[in-house]
C-alpha positions, 0 to 999 in steps of 0.5 A: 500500500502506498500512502500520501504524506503531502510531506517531501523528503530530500533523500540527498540530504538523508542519505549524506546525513546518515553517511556523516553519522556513520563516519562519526560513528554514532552508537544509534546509527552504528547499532542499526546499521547492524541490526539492518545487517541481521535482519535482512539475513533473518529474511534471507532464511525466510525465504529459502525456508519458505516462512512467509511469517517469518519473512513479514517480521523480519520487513517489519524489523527492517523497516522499523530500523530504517525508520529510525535512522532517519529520524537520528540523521 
């Protein structure tokens, strides 16, 4: 499902905020980006396993981390 924020986002500007953080190695970004690592390997089993549940908990993980490196960038 795709929803209308009305809300614009420059994603040049998230994207080198996040690589600033990540250089200045700041915990949150640090621990995310190895969540995000982890996570996409928990989807990588899912698949090869066939576990669509299991698949679905991982993509809501990843998109919670991923939500919360661009609210700290």
């Amino acid at each position: 499902m795709l929803v209308y924020t009305g809300m614009s986002l420059l994603a040049s500007f998230l994207l080198e905020s996040v690589l600033r953080s990540w250089h200045a190695r700041l915990p949150e970004i640090v621990d995310a980006t190895d969540g995000l690592v982890a996570t996409a390997l928990k989807a990588k089993r899912a698949l090869e396993t066939d576990d669509p549940q299991a698949l679905g908990s991982a993509l809501d993980e990843y998109w919670r981390l991923m939500k919360n490196i661009a609210a700290s960038a």
